[in-house]
N, C-alpha and C positions, 0 to 999 in steps of 0.2 A: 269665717269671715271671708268674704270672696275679695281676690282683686280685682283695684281701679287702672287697667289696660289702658294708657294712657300714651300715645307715641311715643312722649319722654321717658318714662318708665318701662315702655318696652326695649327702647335702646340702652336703655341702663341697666335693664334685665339680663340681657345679651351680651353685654361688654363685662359685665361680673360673673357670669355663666362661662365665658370664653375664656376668662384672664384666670378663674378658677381650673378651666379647664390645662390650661397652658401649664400652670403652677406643676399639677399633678401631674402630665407630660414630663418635666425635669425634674421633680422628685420623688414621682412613686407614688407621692399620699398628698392629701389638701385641696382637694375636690370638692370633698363634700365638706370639713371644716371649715374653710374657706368662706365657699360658695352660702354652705346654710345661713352663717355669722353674718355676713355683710346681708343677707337678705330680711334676716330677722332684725335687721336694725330700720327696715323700709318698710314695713306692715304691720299692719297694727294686731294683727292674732302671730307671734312668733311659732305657734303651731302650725298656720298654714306654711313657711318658710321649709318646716321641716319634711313633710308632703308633697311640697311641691316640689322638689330637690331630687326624689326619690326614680324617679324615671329617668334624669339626667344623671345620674350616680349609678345607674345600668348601665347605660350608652356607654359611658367614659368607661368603667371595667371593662364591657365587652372588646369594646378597638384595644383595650392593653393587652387583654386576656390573651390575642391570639400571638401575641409572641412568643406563648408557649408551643412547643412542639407536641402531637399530639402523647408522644411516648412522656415528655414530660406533665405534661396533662392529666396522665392516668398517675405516676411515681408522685407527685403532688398532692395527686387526691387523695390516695394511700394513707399517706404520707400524714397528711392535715384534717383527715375527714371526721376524728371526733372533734377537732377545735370546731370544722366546719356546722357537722349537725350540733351541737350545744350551742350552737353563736344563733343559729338556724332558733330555735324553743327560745331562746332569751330576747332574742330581735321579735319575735311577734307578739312576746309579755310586752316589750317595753313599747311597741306602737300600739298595742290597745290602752295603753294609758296617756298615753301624748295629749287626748283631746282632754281631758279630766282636768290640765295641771292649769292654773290661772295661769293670763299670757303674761304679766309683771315678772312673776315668779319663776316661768320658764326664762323668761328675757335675761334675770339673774344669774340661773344656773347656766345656761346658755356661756355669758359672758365670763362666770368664776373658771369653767369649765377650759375656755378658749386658755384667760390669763394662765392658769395651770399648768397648762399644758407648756405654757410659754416658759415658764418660771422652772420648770425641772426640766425642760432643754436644756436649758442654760444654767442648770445644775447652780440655780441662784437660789433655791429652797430645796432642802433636804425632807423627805418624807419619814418622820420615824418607822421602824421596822421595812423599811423600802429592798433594802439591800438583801436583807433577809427573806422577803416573800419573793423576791426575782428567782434567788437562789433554789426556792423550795419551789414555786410557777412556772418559771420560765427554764423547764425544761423540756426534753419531747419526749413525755410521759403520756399516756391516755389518760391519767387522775387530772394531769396541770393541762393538759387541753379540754377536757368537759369543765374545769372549774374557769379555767380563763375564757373560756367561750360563753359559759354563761353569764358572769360577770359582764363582761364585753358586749354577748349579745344587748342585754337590757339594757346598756347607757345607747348602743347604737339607734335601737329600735326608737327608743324617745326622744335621742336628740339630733342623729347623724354623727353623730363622735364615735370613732370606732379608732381611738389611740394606742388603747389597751391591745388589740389586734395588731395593730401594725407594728409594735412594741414588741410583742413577744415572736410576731415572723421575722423581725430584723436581726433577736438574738438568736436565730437560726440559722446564723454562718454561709449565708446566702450573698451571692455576687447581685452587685446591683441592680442588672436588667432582670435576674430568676427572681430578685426578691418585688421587683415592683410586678410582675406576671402574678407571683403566688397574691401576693395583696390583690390584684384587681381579682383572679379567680374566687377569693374568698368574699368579697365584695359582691360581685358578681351573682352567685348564688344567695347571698342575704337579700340582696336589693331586688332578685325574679322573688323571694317568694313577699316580700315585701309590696311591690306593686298589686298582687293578689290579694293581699291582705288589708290595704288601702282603699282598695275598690267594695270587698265585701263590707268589711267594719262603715265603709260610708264616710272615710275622711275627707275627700279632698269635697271641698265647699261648696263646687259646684262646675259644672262641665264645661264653661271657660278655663278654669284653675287646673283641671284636667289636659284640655285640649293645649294651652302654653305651657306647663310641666313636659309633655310629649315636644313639642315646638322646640322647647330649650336645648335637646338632645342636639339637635345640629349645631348650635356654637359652642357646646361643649366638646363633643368630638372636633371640632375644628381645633380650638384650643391644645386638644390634647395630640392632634398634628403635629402642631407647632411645637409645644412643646418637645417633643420627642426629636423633635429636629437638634434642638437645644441643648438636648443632654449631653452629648458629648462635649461640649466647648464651655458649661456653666461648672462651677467647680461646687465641690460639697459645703464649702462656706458660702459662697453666695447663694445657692439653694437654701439651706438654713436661714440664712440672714432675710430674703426675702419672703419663705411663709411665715417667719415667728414674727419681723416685723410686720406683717400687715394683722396676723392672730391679736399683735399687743393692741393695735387701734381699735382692732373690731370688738375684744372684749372689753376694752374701758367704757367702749361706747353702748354697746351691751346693759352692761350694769348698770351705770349710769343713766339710761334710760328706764331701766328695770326698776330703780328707786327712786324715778319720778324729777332727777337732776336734769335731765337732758333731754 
């Protein structure tokens, strides 16, 4: 389903693109949760949301990426490279099926997916066996990185949710600026071969949806300017506070549209 490019919805495109961008600037991550969620809630194929995203979700890791040093760059790659290539096989499973899923039904998972996420921040739902599979995954093991890479890969590839990723690089005992670098490098590498993979398979709808996907890149690195400006003076609660409270609106609204309420 191609987009209606429309002044008003190009500036609206822009201001959500930029403000996602900002978000991940001061926290590391919520770029592309963010960014996908409020877009899937503005078109009516919630699969094009997730395609179109995908070139602006390069941009934004690449400007983070380079805060790594090159020597960290290499001890990183090391370091991460089975989570990386298993995320890498599961990311191209889960975007050859994006276009297959009805857009109601993505619009659902989309939205369960956002609240979720919101709901075990906030350690307001306990997951049974949760505590247990951290303990036996979230280590840095080569088994718990090809197995949490592939899991991860596949939600990211279908939806742009890559929590599970970010998740298991944060129990990595990582200082805040080396951990938001590792996240965008790991990103980084999913999203170059994702754009390849978007182009072959024939997702994006049409070479307007293409040409503004590329376009978005510059208010998303602007965003991510600023924010980076930010990080230092915003505190880890109000980071917190402001991705989970806007995740909680975007997936009520999400779902609720997904079921035909809204």
């Amino acid at each position: 389903m191609a987009l209606t490019l429309t002044a008003t919805f190009v500036v609206l495109l822009a201001a959500v693109v930029f403000l996602a961008g900002a978000i991940n600037g001061v926290a590391g991550f919520g770029f592309a949760l963010v960014g996908t969620m409020v877009l899937a809630t503005a078109v009516e194929e919630p699969a094009t949301a997730v395609v179109f995203m995908i070139v602006p979700i390069l941009s934004v890791n690449l400007s983070l990426v380079r805060e790594l040093s090159p020597e960290q760059l290499r001890t990183c790659g090391r370091r991460f490279g089975p989570l990386l290539g298993a995320a890498l096989v599961g990311t191209v499973v889960g975007l050859v099926g994006v276009d297959a899923l009805p857009a109601n039904l993505l619009r659902v998972g989309l939205g369960l997916l956002s609240l979720a996420f919101v709901l075990t921040q906030q350690q307001l739902v306990t997951v049974p066996g949760l505590d247990r599979a951290k303990e036996g995954c979230f280590v840095e093991s080569r088994p718990a990185m090809v197995g949490v890479g592939l899991g991860s890969g596949l939600l990211f590839g279908g939806t742009n949710v890559g929590v599970q990723l970010i998740a298991y690089i944060r129990s990595c005992d990582l200082s805040h600026g080396l951990f938001v670098s590792v996240v965008a490098m790991v990103f980084l590498g999913l999203n170059g071969v994702r754009v390849a993979a978007a182009g072959v398979l024939g997702l994006y709808p049409d070479l307007t949806v293409a040409a503004a996907s590329v376009a978005a890149a510059v208010p998303a690195v602007a965003g991510v300017a600023v924010g980076k400006r930010l990080r230092s003076v915003v505190s880890e609660r109000r980071r917190r506070g402001v991705v989970l409270g806007l995740l909680t609106l975007i997936g009520v609204r999400l779902l609720l549209g997904g079921l035909g309420i809204a």
